[in-house]
VOPAGU-2260 file (C-alpha; in pm, 1 decimal, decimal comma):
REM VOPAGU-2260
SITE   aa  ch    i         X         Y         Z
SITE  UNK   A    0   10756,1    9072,0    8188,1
SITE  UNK   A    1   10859,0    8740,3    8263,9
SITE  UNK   A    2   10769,7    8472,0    8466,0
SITE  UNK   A    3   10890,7    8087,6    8575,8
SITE  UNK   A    4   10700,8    7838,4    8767,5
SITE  UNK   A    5   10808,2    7542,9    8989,9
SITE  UNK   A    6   10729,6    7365,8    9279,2
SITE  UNK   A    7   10790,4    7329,9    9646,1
SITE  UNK   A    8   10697,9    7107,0    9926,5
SITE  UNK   A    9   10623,4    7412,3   10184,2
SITE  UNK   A   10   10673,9    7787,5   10265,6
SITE  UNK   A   11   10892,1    7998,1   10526,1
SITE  UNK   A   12   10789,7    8336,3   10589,1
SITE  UNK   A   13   10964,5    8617,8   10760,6
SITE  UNK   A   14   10751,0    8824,5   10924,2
SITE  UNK   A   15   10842,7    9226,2   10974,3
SITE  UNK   A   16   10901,4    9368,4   10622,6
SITE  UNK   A   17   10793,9    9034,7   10437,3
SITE  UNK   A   18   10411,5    9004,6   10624,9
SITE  UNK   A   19   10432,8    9322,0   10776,8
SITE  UNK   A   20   10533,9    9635,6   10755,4
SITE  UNK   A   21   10618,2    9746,9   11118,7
SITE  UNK   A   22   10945,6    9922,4   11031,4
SITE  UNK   A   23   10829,2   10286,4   11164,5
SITE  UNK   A   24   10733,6   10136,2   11489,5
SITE  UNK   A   25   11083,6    9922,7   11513,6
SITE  UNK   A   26   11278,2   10269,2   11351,2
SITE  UNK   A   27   11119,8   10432,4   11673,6
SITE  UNK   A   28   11233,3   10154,3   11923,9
SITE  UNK   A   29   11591,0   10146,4   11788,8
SITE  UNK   A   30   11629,9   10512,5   11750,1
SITE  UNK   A   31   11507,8   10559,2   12156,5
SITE  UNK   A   32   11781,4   10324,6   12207,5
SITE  UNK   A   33   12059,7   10507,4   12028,1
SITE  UNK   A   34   11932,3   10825,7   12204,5
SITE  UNK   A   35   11929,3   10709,7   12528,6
SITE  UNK   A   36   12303,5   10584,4   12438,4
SITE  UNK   A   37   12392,1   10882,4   12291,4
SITE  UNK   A   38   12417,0   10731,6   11948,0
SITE  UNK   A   39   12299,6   10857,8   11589,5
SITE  UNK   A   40   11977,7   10686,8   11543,1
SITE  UNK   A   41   12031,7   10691,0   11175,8
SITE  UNK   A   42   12354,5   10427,6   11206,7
SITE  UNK   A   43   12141,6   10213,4   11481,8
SITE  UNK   A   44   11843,4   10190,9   11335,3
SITE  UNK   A   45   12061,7   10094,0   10975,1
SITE  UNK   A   46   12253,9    9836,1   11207,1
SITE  UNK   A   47   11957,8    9631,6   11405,2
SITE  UNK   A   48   11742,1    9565,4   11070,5
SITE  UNK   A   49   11669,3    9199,2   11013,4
SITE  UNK   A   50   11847,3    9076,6   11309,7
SITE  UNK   A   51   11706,7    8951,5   11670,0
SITE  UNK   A   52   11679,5    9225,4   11955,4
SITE  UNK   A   53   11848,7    8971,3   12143,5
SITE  UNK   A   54   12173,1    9031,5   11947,6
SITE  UNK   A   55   12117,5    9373,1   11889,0
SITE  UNK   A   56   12086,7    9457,7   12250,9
SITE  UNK   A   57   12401,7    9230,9   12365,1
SITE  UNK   A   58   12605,3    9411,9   12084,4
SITE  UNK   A   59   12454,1    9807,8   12212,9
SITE  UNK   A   60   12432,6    9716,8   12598,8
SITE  UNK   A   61   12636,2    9498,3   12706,9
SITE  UNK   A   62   12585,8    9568,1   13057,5
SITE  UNK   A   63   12266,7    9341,9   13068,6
SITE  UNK   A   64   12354,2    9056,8   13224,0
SITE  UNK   A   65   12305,5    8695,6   13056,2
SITE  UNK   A   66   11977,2    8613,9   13329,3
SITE  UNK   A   67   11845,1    8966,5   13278,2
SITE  UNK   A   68   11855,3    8948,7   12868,1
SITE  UNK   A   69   11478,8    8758,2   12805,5
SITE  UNK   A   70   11341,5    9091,4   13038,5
SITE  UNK   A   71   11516,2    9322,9   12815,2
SITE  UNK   A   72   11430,4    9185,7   12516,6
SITE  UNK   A   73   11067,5    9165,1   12618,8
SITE  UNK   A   74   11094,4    9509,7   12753,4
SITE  UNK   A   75   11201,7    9605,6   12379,7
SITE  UNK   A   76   10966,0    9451,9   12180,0
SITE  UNK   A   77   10672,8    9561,6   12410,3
SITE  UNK   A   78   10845,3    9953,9   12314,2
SITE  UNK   A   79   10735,0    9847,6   11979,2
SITE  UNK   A   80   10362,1    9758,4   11987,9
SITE  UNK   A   81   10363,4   10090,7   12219,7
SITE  UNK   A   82   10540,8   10334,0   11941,6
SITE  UNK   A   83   10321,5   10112,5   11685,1
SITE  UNK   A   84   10029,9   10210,2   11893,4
SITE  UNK   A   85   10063,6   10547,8   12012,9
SITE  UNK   A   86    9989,7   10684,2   11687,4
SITE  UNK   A   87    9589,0   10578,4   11769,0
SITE  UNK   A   88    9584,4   10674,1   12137,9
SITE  UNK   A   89    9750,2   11033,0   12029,3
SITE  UNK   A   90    9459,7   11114,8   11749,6
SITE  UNK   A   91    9184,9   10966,7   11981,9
SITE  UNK   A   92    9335,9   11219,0   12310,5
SITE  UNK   A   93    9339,4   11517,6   11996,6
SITE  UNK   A   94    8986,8   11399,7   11932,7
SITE  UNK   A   95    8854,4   11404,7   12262,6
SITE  UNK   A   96    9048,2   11716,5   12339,4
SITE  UNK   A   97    8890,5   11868,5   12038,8
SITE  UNK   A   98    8539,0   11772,4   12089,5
SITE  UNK   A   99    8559,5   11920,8   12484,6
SITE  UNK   A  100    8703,3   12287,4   12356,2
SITE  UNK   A  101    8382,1   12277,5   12115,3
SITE  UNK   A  102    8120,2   12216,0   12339,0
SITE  UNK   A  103    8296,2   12446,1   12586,0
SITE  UNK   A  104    8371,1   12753,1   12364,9
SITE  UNK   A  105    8138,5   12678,9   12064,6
SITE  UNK   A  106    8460,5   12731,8   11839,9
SITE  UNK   A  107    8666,5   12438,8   11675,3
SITE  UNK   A  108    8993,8   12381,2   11746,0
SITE  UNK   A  109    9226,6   12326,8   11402,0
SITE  UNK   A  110    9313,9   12055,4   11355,1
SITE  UNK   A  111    9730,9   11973,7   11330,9
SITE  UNK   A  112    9922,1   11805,9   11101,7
SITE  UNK   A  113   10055,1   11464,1   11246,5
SITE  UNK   A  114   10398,4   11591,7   11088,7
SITE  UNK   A  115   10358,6   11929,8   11231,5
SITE  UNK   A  116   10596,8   11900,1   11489,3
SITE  UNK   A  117   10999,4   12014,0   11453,8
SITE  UNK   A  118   10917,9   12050,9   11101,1
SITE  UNK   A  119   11154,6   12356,2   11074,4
SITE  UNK   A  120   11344,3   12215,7   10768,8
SITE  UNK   A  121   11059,3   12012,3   10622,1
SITE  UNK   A  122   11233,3   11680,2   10593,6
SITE  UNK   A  123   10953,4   11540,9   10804,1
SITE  UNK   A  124   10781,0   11436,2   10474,6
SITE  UNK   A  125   11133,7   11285,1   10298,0
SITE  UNK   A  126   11056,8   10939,9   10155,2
SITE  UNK   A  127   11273,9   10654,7   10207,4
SITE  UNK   A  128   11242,0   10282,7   10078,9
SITE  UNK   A  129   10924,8   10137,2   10320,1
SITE  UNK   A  130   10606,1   10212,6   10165,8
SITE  UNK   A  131   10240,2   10235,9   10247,7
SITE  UNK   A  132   10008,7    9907,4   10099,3
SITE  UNK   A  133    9702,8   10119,0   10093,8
SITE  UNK   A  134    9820,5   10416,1    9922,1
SITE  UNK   A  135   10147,1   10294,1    9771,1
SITE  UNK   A  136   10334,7   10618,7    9866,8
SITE  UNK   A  137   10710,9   10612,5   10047,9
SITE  UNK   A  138   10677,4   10612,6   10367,7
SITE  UNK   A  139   10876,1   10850,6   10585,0
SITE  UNK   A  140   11203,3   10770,4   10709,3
SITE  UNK   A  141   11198,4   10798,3   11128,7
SITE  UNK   A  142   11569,6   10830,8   11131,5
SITE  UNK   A  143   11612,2   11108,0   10910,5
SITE  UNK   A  144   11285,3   11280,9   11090,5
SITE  UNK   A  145   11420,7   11201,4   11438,5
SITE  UNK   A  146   11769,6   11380,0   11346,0
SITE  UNK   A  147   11578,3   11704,5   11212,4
SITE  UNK   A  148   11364,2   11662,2   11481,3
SITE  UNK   A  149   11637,4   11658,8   11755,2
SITE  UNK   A  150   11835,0   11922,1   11604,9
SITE  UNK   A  151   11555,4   12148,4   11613,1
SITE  UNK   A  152   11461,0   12075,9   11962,9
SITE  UNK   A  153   11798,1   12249,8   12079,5
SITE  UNK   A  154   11770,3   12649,0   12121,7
SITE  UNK   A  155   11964,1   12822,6   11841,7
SITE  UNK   A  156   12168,0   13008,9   12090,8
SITE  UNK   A  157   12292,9   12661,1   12277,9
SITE  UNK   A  158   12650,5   12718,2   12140,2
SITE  UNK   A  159   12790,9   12854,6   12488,7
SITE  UNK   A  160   13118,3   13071,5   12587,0
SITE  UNK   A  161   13298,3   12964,4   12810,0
SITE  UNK   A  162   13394,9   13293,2   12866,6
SITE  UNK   A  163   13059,8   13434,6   12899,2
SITE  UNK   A  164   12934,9   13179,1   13170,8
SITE  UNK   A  165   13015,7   12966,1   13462,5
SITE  UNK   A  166   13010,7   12621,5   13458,8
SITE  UNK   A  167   12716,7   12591,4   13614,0
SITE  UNK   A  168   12532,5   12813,7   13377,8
SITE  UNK   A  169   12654,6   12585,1   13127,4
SITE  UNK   A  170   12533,9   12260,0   13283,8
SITE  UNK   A  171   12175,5   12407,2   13356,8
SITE  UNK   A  172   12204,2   12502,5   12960,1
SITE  UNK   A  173   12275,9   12121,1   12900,4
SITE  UNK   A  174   11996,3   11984,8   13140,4
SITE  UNK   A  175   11756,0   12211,2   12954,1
SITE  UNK   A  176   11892,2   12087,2   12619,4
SITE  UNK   A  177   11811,1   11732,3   12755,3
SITE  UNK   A  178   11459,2   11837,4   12884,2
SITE  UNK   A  179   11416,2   11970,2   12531,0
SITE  UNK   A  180   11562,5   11657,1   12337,2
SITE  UNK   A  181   11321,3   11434,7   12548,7
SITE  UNK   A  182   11010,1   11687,9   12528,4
SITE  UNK   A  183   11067,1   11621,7   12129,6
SITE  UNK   A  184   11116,8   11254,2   12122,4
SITE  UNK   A  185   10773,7   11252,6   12295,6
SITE  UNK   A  186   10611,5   11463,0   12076,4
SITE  UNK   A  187   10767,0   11329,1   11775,5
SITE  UNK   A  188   10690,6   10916,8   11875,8
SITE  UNK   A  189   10333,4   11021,8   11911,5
SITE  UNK   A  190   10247,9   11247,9   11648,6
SITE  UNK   A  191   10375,0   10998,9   11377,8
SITE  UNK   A  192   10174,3   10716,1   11261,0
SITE  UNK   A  193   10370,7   10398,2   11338,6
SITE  UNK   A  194   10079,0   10203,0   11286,4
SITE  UNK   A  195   10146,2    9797,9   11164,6
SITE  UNK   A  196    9989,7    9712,5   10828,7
SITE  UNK   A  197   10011,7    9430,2   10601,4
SITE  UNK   A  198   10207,7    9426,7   10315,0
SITE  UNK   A  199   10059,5    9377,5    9959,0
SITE  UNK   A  200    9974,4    9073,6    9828,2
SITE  UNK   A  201   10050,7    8877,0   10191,9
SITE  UNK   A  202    9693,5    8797,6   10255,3
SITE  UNK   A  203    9599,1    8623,4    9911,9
SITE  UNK   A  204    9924,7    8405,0    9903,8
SITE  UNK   A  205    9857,0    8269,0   10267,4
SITE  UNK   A  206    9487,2    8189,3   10141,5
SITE  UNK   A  207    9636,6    7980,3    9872,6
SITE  UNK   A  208    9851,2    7730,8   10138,2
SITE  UNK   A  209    9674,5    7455,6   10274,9
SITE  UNK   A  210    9725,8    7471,2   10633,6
SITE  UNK   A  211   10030,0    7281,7   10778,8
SITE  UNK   A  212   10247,2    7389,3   10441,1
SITE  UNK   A  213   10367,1    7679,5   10604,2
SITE  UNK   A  214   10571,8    7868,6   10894,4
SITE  UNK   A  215   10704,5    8179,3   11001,1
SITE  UNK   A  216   11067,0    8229,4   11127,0
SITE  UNK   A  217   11121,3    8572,8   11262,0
SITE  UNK   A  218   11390,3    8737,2   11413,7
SITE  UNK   A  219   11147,5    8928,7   11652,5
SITE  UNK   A  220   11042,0    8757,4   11979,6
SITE  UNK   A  221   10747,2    8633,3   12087,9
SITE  UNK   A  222   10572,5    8926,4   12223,1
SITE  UNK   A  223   10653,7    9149,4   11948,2
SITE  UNK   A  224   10608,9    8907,2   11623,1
SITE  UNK   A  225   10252,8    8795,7   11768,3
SITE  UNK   A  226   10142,4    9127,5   11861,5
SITE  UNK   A  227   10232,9    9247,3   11529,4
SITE  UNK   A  228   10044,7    8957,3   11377,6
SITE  UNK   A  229    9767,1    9010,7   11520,5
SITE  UNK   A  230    9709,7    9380,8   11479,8
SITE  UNK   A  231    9677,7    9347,9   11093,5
SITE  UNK   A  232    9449,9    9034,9   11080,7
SITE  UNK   A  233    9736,1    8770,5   11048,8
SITE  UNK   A  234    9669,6    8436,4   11268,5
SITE  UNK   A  235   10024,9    8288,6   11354,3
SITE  UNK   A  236   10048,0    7966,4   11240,1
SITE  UNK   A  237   10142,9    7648,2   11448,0
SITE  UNK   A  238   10479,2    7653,2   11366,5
SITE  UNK   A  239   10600,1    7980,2   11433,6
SITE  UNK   A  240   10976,0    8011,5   11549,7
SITE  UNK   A  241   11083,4    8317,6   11719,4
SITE  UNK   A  242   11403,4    8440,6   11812,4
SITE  UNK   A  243   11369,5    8368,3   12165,0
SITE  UNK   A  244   11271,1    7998,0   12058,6
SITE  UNK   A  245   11547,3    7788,9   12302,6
SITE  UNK   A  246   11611,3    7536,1   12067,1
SITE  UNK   A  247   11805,9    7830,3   11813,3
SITE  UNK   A  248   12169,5    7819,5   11805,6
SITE  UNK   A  249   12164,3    8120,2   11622,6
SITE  UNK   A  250   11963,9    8383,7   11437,2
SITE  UNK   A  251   11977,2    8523,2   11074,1
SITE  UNK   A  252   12217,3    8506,3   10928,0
SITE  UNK   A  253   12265,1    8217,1   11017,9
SITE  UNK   A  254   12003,8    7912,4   10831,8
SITE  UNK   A  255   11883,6    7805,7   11200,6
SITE  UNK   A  256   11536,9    8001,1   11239,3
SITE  UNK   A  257   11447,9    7793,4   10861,2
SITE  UNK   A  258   11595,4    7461,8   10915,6
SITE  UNK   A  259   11445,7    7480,6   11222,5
SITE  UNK   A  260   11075,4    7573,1   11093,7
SITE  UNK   A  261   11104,3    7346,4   10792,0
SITE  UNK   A  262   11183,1    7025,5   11030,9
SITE  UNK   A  263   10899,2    7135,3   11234,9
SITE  UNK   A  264   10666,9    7121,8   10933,3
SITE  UNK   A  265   10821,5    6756,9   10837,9
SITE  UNK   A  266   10963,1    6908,5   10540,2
SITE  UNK   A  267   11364,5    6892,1   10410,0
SITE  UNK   A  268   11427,3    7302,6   10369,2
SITE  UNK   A  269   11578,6    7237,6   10004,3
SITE  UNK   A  270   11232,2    7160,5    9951,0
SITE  UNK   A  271   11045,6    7459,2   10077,4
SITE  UNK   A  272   11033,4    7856,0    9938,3
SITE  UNK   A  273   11118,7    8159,4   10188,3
SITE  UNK   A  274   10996,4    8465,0   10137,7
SITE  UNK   A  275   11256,9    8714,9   10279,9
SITE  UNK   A  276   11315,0    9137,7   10206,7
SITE  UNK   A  277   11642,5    9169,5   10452,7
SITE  UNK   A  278   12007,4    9078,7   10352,4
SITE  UNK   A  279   12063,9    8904,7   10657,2
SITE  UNK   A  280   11758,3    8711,0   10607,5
SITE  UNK   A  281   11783,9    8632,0   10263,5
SITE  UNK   A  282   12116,2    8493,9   10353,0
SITE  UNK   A  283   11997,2    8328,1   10581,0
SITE  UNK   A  284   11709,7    8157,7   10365,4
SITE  UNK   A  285   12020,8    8045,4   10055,8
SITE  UNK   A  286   12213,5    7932,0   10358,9
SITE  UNK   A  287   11949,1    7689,3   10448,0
SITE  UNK   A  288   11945,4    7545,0   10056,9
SITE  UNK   A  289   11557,9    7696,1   10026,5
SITE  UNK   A  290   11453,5    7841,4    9679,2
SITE  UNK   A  291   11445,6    8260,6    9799,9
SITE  UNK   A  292   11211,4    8485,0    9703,6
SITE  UNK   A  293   11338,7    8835,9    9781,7
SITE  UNK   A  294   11056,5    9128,1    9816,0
SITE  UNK   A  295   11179,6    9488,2    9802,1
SITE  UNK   A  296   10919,3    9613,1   10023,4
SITE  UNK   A  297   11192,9    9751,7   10276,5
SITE  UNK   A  298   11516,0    9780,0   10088,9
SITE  UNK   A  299   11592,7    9932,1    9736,6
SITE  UNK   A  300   11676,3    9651,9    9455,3
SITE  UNK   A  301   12032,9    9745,1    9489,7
SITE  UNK   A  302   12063,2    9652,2    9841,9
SITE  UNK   A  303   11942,9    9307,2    9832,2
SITE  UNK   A  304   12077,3    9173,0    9483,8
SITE  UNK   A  305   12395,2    9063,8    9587,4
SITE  UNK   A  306   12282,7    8878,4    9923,6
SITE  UNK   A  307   12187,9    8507,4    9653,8
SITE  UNK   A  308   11812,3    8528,2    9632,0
SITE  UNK   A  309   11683,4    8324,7    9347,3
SITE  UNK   A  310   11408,7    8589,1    9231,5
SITE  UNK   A  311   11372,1    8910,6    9334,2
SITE  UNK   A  312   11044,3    9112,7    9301,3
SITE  UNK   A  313   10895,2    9432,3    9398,1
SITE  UNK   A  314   10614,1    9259,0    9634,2
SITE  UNK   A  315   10395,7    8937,5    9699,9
SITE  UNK   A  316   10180,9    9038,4    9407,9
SITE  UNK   A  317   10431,8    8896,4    9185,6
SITE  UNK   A  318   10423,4    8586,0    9301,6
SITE  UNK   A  319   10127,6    8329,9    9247,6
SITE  UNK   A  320   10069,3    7962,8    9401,2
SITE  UNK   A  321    9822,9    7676,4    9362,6
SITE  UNK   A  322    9830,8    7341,0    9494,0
SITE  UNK   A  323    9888,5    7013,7    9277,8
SITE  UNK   A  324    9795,9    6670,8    9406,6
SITE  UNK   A  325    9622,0    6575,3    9746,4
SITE  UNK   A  326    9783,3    6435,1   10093,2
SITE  UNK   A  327   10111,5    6366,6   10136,4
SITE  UNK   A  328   10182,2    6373,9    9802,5
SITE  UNK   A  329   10038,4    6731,4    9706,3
SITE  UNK   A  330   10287,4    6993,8    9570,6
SITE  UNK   A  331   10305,2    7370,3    9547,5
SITE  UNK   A  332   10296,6    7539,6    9214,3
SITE  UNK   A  333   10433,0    7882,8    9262,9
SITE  UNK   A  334   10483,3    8136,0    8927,8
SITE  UNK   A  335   10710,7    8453,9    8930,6
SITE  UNK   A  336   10693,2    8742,9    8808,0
SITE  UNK   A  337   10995,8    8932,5    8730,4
């Protein structure tokens, strides 16, 4: 293996799939969108990664009015704590359930498998690209599970004649198709564990930077990039720039969220590091003239090795910093792994 060290003045962090790995909970959000627009989840949730809700949501509805945008958004991310959430309130309602059909019958109650549901063609348990920092397994892919899912929540017999039945037969059939599709997406968003965790390796490198020496530019808002913060331990530093920050022009791609958090630090971006694992984001960090570090903690290698990172590695855990010098004048020493 080999490695290369150099130094920096400061750090930029993303956040969601650099700090965090929230991408079941946001998979969730985005696919509720694209079924509520009667959209394949698969291509939405593939199209909104890395980039602000406030574009995504002006590109997918643009009936939301300009003065009506900052409730949406908020609206959005809030969906997000509550599909990263629901996981919890589910197995605690199963628990207490469970526990009141014991002491009232004397016999336990089995318990199910949180991937139980629409599991007809068992792709519930497919791995895709995110994984799991505890256990280092793939993590499931919502999209694919959310297709299966809503396939299977349709009767097999939903392929109508219009021959055999009036048209209002037929539109009953489609109401109960709807009542079905819904009925699933409930059962499915709570039954899957879209729990927030940090990623591997985040906690030691932001125990090695001296406070004041580093930022986090996100393309989540407010709401969501704090509340995800602070579910896995993760205090948001003083500069934190969001993507409902007013003083953005523009998000990722674009270099604004990192020139932006690099001024606020007092720091020139050419002399800072940002840790990115989106193309848009990594972009976004070379376009600023930062030294990128690319993680692959929610894209394959292949994806992100043409987007101009300077080192690419499989997690934090690769990378090591100290400090050098004292005051003004101290330096980051970061080695790579690779």
């Amino acid at each position: 293996m080999q490695s290369t060290t150099f130094r920096a003045d400061a750090v930029l962090f993303d956040m969601d799939g650099t700090l965090t790995d929230s991408i079941a909970a946001v998979e969730a959000a985005w696919g509720a969108v694209a079924i509520d627009l009667g959209l394949d989840p698969e291509t939405v949730i593939a199209a909104t990664h890395g980039k602000r809700a406030i574009d995504n949501l002006s590109f997918y509805r643009p009936e939301i009015k300009p003065h009506e945008m900052d409730a949406a958004v908020e609206a959005f991310e809030r969906s997000i704590l509550d599909f990263a959430d629901s996981f919890k309130k589910f197995t605690e309602r199963r628990a207490s359930c469970s526990e009141s059909s014991e002491s009232g019958s004397g016999e336990s109650t089995p318990a199910l498998s949180p991937t139980s549901a629409f599991s007809r063609s068992g792709s519930l348990s497919t791995p895709t690209s995110p994984t799991d920092p505890t256990t280092g397994a793939r993590r499931p892919s919502f999209a694919t599970r959310l297709s299966d899912m809503l396939a299977s929540a349709l009767p097999e017999d939903s392929v109508l004649s219009v021959f055999d039945e009036s048209t209002d037969d037929k539109l009953a059939d489609e109401k109960r198709a709807d009542a079905d599709i819904e009925a699933a997406w409930e059962t499915e968003a709570d039954a899957v564990d879209h729990s927030i965790r940090i990623l591997p390796g985040v906690k030691d490198m932001i125990e090695c930077i001296p406070d004041g020496r580093y930022a986090i530019a996100t393309s989540g808002a407010r709401t969501y990039a704090y509340g995800a913060m602070t579910r896995v331990g993760i205090t948001p530093p003083p500069v934190t720039i969001t993507a409902d920050d007013k003083r953005l022009k523009a998000g990722k791609p674009a270099p604004d969220p990192f020139l932006l958090a690099a001024s606020c630090l007092g720091f020139d971006a050419k002399r800072c590091v940002v840790f990115e694992d989106s193309p848009s984001g990594i972009r976004a960090g070379v376009a600023s003239g930062a030294t990128v570090i690319a993680v692959c903690t929610s894209h394959e290698r292949s994806k992100i090795e043409g987007c101009g990172a300077h080192f690419i590695v499989e997690d934090m855990r690769r990378v090591r910093c100290r400090t050098e010098g004292e005051g003004a004048g101290m330096q980051l020493v970061f080695t790579v792994e690779f």
